[in-house]
DOMI-837057 format. One record per residue (C-alpha): residue number from 1; residue in three letters; x, y, z. Coordinates in Angstrom, 3 decimals, always signed. Each point is the difference from the previous one (the first is absolute). Example, Ala and Ser with C-alpha at 12.3 -4.5 7.8 and 13.67 -1.06 7.14 Angstrom:
! DOMI-837057
  pos  code        c1        c2        c3
    1   ALA   +12.300    -4.500    +7.800
    2   SER    +1.370    +3.440    -0.660
END
This chain:
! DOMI-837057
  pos  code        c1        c2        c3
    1   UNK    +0.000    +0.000    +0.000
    2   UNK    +1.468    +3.360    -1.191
    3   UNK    +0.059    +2.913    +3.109
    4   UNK    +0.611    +3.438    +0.130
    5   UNK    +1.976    +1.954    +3.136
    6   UNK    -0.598    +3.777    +1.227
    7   UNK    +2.367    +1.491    +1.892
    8   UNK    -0.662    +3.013    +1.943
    9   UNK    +2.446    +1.695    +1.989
   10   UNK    -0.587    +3.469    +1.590
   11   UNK    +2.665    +2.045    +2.055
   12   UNK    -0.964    +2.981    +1.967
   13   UNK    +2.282    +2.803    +0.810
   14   UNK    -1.799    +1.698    +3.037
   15   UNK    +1.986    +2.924    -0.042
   16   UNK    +1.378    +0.338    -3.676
   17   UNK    +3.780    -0.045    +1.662
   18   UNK    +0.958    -2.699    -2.779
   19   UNK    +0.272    -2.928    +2.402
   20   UNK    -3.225    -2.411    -0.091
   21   UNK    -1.787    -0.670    +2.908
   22   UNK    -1.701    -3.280    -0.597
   23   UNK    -0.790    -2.046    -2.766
   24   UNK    -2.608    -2.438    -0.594
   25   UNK    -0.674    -2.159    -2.889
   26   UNK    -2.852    -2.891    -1.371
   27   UNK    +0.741    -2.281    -2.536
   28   UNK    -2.933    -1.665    -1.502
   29   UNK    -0.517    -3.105    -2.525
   30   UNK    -3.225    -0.187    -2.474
   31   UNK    -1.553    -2.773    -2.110
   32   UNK    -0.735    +0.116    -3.704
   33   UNK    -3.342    +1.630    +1.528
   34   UNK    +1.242    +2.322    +1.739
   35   UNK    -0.594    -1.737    +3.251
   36   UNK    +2.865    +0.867    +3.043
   37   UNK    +1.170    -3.251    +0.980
   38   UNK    +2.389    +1.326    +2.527
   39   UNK    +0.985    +3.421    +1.846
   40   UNK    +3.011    +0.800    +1.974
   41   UNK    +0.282    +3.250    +1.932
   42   UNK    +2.904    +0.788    +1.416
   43   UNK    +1.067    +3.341    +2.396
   44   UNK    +3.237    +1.409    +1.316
   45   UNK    -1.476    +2.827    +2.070
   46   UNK    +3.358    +1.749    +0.658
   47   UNK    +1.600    -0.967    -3.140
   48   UNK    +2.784    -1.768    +1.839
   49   UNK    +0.107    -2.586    -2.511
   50   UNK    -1.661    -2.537    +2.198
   51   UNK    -3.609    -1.030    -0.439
   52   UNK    -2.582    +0.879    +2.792
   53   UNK    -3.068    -1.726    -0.860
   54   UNK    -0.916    -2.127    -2.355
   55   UNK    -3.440    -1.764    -1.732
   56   UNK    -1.245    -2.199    -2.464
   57   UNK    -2.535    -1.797    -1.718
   58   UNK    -0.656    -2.594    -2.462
   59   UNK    -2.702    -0.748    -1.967
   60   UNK    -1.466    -2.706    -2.457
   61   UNK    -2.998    -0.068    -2.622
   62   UNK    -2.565    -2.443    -1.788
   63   UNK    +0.514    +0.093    -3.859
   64   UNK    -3.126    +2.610    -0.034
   65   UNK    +2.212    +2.522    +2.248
   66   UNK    -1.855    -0.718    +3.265
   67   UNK    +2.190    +0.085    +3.545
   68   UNK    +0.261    -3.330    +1.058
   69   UNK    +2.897    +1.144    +3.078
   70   UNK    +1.705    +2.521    +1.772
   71   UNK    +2.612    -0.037    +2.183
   72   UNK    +1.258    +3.262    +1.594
   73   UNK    +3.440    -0.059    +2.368
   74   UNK    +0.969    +2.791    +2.428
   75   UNK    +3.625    +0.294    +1.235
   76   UNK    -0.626    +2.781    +2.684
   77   UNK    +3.828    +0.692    +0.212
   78   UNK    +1.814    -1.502    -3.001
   79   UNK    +1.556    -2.655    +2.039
   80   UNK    -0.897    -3.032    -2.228
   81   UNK    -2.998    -1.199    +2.426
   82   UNK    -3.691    +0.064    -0.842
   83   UNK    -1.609    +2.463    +2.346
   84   UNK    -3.538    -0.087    -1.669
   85   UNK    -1.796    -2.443    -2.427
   86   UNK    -3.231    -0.596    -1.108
   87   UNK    -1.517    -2.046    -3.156
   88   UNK    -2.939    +0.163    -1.772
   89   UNK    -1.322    -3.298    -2.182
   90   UNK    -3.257    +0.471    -2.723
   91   UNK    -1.712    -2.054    -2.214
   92   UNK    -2.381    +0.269    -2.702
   93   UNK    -3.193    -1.002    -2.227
   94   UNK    +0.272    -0.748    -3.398
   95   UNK    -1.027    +3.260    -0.724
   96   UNK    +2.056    +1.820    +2.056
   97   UNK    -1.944    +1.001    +3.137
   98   UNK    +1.662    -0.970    +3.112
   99   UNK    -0.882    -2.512    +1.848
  100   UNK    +2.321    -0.042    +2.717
  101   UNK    +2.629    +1.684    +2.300
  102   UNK    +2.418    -0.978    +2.778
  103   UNK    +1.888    +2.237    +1.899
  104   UNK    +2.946    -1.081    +2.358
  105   UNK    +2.133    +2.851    +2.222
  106   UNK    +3.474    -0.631    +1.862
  107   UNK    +0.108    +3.002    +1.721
  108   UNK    +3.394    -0.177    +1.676
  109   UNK    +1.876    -1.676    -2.998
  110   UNK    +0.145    -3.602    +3.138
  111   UNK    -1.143    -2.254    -2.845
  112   UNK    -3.332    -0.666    +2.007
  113   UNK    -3.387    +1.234    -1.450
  114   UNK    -1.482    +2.590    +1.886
  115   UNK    -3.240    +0.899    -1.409
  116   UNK    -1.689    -1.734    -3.115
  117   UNK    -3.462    +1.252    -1.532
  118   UNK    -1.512    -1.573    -2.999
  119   UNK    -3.678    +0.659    -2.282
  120   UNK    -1.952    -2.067    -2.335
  121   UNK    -2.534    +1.233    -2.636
  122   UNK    -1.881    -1.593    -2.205
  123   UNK    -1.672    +1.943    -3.571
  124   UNK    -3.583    -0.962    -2.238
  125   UNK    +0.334    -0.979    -3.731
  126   UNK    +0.251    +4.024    -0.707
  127   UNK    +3.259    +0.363    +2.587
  128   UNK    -2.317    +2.022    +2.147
  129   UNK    +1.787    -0.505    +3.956
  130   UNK    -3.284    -2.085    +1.956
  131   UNK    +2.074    -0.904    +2.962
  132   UNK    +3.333    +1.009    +1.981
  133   UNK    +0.972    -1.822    +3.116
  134   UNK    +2.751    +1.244    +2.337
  135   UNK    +1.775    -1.193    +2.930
  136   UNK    +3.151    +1.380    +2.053
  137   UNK    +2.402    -1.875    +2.131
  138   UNK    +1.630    +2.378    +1.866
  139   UNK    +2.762    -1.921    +1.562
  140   UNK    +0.415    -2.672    -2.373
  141   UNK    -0.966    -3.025    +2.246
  142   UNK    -2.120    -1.851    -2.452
  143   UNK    -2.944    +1.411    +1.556
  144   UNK    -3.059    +2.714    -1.250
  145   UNK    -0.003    +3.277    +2.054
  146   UNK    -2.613    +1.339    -2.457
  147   UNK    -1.505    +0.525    -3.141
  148   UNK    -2.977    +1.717    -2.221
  149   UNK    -1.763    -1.260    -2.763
  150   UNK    -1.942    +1.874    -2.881
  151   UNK    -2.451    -0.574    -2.542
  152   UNK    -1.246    +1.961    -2.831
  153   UNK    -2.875    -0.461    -2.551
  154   UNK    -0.562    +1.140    -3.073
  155   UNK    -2.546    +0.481    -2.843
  156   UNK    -0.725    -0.721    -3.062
  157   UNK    +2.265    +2.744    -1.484
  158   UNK    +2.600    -0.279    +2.827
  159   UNK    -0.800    +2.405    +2.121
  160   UNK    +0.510    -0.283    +3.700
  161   UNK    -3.109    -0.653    +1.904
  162   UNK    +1.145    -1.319    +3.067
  163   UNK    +3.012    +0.279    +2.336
  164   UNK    +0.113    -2.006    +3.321
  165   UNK    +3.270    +0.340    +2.601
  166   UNK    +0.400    -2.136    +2.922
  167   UNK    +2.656    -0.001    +2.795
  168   UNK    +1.241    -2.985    +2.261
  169   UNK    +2.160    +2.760    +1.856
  170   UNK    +1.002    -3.420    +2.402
  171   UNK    -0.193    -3.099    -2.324
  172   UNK    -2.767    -1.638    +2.298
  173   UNK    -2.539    -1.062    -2.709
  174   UNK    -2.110    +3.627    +0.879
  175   UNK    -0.739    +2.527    -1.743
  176   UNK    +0.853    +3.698    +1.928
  177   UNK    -0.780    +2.552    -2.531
  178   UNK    -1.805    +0.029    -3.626
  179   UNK    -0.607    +2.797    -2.303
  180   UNK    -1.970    -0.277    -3.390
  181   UNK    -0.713    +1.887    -2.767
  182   UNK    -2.915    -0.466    -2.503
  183   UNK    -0.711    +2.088    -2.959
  184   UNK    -1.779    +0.596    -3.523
  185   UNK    +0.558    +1.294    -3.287
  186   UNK    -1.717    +1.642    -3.078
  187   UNK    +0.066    -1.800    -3.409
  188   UNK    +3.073    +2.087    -0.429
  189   UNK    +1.513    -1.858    +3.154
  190   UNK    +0.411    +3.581    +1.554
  191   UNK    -0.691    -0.629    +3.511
  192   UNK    -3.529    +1.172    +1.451
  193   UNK    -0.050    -1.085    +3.818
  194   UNK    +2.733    -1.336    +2.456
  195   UNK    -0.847    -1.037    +3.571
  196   UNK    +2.642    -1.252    +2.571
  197   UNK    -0.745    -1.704    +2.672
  198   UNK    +2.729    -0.180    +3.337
  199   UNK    -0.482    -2.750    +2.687
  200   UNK    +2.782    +0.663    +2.370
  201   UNK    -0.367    -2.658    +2.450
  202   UNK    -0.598    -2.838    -2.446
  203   UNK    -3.704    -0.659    +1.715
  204   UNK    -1.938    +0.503    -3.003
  205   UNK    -1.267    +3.061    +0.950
  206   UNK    +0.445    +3.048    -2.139
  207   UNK    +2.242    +2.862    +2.143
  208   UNK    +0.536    +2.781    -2.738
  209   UNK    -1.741    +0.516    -3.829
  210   UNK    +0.372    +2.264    -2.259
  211   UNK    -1.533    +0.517    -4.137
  212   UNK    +0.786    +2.082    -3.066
  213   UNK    -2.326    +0.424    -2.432
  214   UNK    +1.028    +1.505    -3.316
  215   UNK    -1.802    +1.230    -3.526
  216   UNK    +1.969    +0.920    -3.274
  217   UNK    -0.843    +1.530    -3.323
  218   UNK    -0.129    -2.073    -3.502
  219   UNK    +3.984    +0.522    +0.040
  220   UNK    +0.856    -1.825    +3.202
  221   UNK    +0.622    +3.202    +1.720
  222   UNK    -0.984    +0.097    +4.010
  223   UNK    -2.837    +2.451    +0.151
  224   UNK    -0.897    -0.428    +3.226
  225   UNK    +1.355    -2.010    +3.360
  226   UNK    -1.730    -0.578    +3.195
  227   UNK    +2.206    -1.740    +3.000
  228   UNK    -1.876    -0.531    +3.612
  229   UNK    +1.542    -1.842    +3.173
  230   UNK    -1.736    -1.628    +2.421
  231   UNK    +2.320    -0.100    +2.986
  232   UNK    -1.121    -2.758    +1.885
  233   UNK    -2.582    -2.040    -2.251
  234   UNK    -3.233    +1.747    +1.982
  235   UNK    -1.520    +1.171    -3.949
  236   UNK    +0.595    +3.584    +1.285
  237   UNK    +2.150    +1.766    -2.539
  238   UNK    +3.048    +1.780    +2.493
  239   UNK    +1.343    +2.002    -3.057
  240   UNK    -0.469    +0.522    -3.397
  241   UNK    +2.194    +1.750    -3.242
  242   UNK    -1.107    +0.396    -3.161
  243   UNK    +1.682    +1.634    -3.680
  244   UNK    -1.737    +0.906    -3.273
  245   UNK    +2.104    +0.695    -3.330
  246   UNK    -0.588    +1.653    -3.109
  247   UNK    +1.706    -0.857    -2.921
  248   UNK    +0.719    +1.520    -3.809
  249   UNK    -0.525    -1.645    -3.297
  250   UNK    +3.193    -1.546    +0.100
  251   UNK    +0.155    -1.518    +3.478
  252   UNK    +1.425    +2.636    +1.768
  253   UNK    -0.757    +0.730    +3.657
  254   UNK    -1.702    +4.009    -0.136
  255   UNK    -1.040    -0.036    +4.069
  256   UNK    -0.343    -2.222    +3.136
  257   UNK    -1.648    +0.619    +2.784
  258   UNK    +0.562    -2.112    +2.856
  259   UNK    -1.735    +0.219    +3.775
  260   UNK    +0.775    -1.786    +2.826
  261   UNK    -2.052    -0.495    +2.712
  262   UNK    +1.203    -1.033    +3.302
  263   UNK    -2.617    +0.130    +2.592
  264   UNK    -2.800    -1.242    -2.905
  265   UNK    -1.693    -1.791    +3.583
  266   UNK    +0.111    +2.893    +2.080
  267   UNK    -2.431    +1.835    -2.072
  268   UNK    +2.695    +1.276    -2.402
  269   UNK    +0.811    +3.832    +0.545
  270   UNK    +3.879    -0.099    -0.769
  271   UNK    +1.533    -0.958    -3.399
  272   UNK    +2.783    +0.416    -2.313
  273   UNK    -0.087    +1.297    -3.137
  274   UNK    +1.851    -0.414    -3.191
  275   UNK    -0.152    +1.266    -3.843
  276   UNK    +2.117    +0.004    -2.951
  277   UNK    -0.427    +1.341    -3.559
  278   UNK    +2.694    -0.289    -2.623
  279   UNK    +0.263    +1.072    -3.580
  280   UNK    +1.443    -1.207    -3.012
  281   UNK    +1.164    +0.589    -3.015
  282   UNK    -0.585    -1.698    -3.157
  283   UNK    +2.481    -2.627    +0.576
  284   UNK    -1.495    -0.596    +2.850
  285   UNK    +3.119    +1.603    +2.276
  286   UNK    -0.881    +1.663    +3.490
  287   UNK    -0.325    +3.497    -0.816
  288   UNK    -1.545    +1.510    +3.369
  289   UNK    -1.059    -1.872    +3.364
  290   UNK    -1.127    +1.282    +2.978
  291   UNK    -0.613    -1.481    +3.302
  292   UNK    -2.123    +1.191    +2.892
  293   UNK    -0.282    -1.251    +3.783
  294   UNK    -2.450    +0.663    +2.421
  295   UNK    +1.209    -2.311    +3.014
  296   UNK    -2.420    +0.613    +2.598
  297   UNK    -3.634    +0.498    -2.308
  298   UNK    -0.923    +3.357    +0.746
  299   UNK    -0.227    +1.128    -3.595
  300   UNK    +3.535    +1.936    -0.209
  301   UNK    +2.809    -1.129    -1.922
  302   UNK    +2.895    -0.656    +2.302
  303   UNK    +2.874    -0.225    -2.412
  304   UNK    +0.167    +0.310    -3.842
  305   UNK    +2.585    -1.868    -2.503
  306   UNK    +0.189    +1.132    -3.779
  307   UNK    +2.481    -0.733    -2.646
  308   UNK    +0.226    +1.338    -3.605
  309   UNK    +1.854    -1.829    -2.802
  310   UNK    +1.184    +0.513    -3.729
  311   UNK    +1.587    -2.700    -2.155
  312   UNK    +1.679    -0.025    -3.217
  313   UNK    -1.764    -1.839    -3.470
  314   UNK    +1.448    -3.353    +1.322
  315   UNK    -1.681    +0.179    +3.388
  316   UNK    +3.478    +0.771    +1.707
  317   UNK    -0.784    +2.393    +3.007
  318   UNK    +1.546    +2.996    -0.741
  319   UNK    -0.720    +1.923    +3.240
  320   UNK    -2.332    -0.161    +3.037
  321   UNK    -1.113    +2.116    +3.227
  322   UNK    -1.152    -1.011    +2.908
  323   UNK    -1.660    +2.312    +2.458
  324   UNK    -1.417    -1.149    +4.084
  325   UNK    -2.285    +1.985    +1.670
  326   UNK    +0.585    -1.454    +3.977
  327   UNK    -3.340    +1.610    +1.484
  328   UNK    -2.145    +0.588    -2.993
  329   UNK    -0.011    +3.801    +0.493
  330   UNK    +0.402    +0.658    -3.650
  331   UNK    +4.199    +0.716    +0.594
  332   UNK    +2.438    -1.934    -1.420
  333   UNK    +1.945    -1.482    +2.517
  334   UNK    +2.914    -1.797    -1.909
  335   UNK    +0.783    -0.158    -3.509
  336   UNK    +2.188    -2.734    -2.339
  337   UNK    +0.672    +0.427    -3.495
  338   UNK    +2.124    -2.237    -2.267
  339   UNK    +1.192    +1.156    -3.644
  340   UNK    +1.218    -3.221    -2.256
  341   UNK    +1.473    -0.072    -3.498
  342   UNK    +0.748    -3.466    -2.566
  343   UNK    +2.016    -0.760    -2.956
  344   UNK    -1.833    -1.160    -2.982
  345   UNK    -0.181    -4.028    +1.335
  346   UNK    -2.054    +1.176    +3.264
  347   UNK    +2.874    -0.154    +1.923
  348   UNK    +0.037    +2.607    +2.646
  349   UNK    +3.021    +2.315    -0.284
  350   UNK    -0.467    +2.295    +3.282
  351   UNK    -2.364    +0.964    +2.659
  352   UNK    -0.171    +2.510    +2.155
  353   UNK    -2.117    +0.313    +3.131
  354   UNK    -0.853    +2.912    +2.477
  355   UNK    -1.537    +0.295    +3.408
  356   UNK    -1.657    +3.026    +1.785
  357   UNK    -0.914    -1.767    +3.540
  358   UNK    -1.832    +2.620    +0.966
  359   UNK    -1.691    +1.909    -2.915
  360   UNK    +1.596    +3.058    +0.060
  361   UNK    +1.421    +0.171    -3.833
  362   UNK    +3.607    -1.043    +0.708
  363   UNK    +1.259    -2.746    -0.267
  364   UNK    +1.531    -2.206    +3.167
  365   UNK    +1.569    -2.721    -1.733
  366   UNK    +0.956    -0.655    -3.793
  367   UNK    +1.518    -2.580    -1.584
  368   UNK    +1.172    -1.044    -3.792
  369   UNK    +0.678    -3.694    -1.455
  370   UNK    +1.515    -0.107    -3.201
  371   UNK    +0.124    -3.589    -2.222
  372   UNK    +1.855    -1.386    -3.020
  373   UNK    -0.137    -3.263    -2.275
  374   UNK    +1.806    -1.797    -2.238
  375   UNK    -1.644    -0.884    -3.581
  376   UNK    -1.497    -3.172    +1.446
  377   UNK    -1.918    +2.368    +2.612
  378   UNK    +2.033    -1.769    +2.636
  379   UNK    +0.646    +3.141    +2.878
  380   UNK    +3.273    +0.928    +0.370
  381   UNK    +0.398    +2.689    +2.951
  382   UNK    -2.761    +1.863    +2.225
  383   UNK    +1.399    +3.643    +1.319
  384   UNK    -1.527    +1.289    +3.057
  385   UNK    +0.044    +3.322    +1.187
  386   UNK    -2.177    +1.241    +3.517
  387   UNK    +0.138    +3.197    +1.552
  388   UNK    -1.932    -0.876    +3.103
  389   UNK    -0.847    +3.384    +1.041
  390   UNK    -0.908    +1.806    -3.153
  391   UNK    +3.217    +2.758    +0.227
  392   UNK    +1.105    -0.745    -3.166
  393   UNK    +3.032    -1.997    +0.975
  394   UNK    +0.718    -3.952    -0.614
  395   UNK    -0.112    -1.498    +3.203
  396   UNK    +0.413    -3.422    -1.274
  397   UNK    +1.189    -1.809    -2.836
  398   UNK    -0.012    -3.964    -1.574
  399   UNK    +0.493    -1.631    -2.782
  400   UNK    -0.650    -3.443    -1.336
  401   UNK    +1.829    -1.678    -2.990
  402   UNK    +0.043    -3.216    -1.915
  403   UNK    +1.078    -2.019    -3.171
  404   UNK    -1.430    -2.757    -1.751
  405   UNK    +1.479    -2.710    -1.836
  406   UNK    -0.672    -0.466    -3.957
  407   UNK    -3.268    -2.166    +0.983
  408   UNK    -1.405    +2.304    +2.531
  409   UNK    +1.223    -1.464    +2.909
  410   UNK    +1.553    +2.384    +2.950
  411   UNK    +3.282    -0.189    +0.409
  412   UNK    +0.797    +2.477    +2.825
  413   UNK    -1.674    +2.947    +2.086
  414   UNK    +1.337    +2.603    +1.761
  415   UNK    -1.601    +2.317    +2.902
  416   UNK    +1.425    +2.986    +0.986
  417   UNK    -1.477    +2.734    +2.530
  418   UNK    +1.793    +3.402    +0.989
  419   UNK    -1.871    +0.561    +3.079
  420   UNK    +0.107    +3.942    +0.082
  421   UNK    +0.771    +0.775    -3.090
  422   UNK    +3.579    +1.347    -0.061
  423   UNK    +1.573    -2.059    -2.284
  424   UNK    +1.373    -2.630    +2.273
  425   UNK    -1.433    -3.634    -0.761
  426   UNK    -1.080    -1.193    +3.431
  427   UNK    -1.546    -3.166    -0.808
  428   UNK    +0.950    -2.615    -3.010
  429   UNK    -1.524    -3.807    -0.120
  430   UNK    +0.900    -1.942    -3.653
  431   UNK    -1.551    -2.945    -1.063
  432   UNK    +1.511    -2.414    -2.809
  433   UNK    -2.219    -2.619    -1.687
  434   UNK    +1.431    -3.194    -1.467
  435   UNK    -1.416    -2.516    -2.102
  436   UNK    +1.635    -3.463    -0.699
  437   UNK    -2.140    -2.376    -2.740
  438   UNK    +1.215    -2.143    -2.028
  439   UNK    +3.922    +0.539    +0.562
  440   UNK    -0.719    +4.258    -0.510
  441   UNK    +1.452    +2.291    +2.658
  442   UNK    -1.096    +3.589    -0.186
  443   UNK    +0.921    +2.991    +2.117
  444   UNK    -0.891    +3.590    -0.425
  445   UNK    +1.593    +3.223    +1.037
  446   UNK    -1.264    +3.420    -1.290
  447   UNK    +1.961    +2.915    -1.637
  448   UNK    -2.451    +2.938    -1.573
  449   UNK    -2.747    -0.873    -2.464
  450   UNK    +2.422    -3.295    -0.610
  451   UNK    -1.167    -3.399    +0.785
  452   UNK    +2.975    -1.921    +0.909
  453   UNK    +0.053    -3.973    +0.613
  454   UNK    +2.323    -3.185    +0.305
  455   UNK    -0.784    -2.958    -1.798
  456   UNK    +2.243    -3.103    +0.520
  457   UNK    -0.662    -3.813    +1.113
  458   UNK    +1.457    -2.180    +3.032
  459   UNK    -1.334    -2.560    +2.058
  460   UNK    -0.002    +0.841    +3.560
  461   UNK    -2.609    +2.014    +1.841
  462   UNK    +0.600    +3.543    +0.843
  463   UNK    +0.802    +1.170    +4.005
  464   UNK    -0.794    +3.614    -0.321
  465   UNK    +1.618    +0.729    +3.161
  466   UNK    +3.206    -1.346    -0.412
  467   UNK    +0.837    -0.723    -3.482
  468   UNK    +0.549    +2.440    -3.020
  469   UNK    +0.369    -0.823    -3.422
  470   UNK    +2.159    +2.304    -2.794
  471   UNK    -1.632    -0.339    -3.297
  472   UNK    -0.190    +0.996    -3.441
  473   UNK    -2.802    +2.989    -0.436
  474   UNK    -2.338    +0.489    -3.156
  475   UNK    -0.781    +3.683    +0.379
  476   UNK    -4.134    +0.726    -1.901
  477   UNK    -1.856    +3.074    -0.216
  478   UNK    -3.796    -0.234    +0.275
END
């Protein structure tokens, strides 16, 4: 069987003085299918040279790409002994579903099981789930501690109908809690009514209910939504909420107006209140919304959220306000604004975005974000700029680069931060990317708009963190 390898090593700089701090790296191995088969991780947290921690896993695959194991390995402290294990064991249908699990944990790396949990399901003719058992043995002795079971139904278009939960919290053969759900549909299988049903003491006696009921227009769109509770099963309704929508010609949401009613059984008297209305334009992009809250019911809006938007002939947003109103006096209280621009693919090529916190006209806090790509629209570097108190001076500065190998693939990245702006790198963190398949080794490094990458063959595995290779370089502009 033919495998692939990733390697990914990343060294971090905290202070940009040249000397790296600590290094970690993961190498990875794939299938034809792109399936991992196993992971390494590796990390040298003071970049002594000597690994601190250490963990893997392994996996393996049915010939239709389904996990059939994993095994995952912690070595708490790098010194060659197991401090963590745990495995996980499936199997499967012929069509796929899954009709078991087992899962086994060593949790301090002695060789002895210390927990193992396992489920069973079982599917109809249409792969619709109709039962899942569960059970949990929390110290491994062979023995039950507890389980739940559930059991669906369906109709004859596959919709749920039914959902039943029950919970041997103790493994004695009794049942301590239940919960069900039952619901129906439309001919459009849009759902019409849910009730669920809580028994908390497993006696058979309903504790807690609660039912939506919900209407929709010829489209499928919710039109209306009713949900009740009934606290403790006595058929008085404790509280109630409740949301009607309007909707366009093409589907999109104009307002919503939701109420919530806490107290419904005390007579009502105190609600919430909630309404949106939006606008579009022909595309059907969000041209205008606005929000309004009245928290306690008395009629007045408490606090008022609008945003306008504008977008260019491809639907790219091209800029955007947004504008809070804390007490609903009619005064905007804070105000956000972002200004974008893109390059004739859609990618965006900078953004800029302002803050007045407190609706006086000047801005508190601006910042700027500036992208490039190459010709396969892969990015390669994000500038930041922030001036976090709206002077007019950089406060802080990053930037972001990377480089791609002829197929796409990354080959490296490179953070860099210059925490107050004065031209001093504070902060620097690279990460290389390495692929190995089929006897290929490639490694990238970046110089300018210039791709650059190593192509050669060997037949050992790469150690990032202690081995380097010297070889020949095929320079490619993109």
């Amino acid at each position: 069987m033919k495998t692939s390898t990733q390697i990914v090593t990343t060294n971090t700089d905290d202070n940009a003085d040249g000397i790296i701090d600590s290094r970690y790296s993961y190498t990875s191995t794939y299938d034809q299918r792109g399936n991992e088969l196993t992971g390494v991780s590796e990390s040298d947290t003071n970049a002594d040279g000597i690994i601190d921690f250490r963990y893997s896993s392994s996996n393996t695959y049915d010939q239709r790409g389904n996990q059939l194991t994993n095994v995952f390995e912690s070595d708490d402290n790098a010194d060659g002994l197991i401090s963590y294990r745990s495995s996980s064991t499936y199997t499967y249908d012929e069509r796929g579903n899954q009709l078991t699990g087992v899962f086994e944990t060593d949790s301090d790396g002695d060789s002895l099981l210390d927990t193992r949990s396992s489920f069973t399901n079982t599917y109809d003719q249409r792969g619709k789930q109709l039962t899942s058992v569960s059970e949990f043995d929390n110290n491994a002795d062979g023995i039950v501690d507890s389980s739940y079971s559930t059991t669906y139904t369906y109709d004859q278009r596959g919709n749920q109908l039914t959902y039943a939960s029950e919970f041997d919290d103790n493994a004695d053969g009794n049942i301590d809690s239940r919960f069900s759900t039952t619901s129906t549909y439309d001919r459009r299988g849009n759902e019409l009514t849910s009730v669920f049903e809580h028994d908390d003491d497993g006696d058979g006696i309903v504790d807690s209910r609660s039912s939506t009921t919900n209407t929709y227009d010829r489209r499928g769109n919710l039109l209306t939504g009713i949900s009740e509770s009934d606290n403790n099963a006595d058929d008085t309704i404790d509280s109630r909420s409740s949301t009607t929508n309007t909707y366009d010609q093409g589907g999109n949401l104009l307002t919503n107006v939701s109420v919530s009613e806490p107290y419904f059984d005390r007579g009502g008297g105190f609600y919430a209140r909630y309404s949106s209305t939006n606008t579009y334009d022909q595309s059907g992009n969000l041209l205008t919304g606005v929000s309004e809250y009245d928290k306690d019911g008395d009629g007045k809006i408490d606090s008022r959220y609008s945003n306008m938007n504008t977008y260019d002939l491809r639907g790219n947003r091209l800029t955007g306000v947004s504008e809070v109103d804390d007490n609903g006096d009619g005064t905007v209280d804070s105000r956000y604004s972002n200004t974008n621009t893109y390059d004739q693919q859609g990618n965006q090529l900078t953004g800029v975005s302002e803050y007045d916190t407190n609706g006086d006209g000047i801005i508190d806090y601006r910042s700027s974000t500036t992208y490039t790509y190459d010709r396969r629209d892969n990015i390669l570097s994000i500038f930041s700029e922030s001036d976090n108190d709206g002077n007019g001076t950089i406060d802080f500065r990053s930037s972001e680069t990377y480089t791609y190998d002829q197929k796409g693939n990354q080959l490296s990245s490179l953070s860099e931060s210059d925490n107050n702006a004065d031209g001093i790198i504070d902060y620097r963190q690279e990460t290389v990317f390495e692929y190995l398949g089929e006897g290929q080794y490639a490694m990238g490094v970046s110089t300018g708009d210039v791709e650059v990458f190593a192509e050669d063959s060997f037949d050992s595995q790469v150690n990032q963190l202690s081995e380097q290779f010297d070889l020949p370089f095929t320079v490619s502009e993109f």
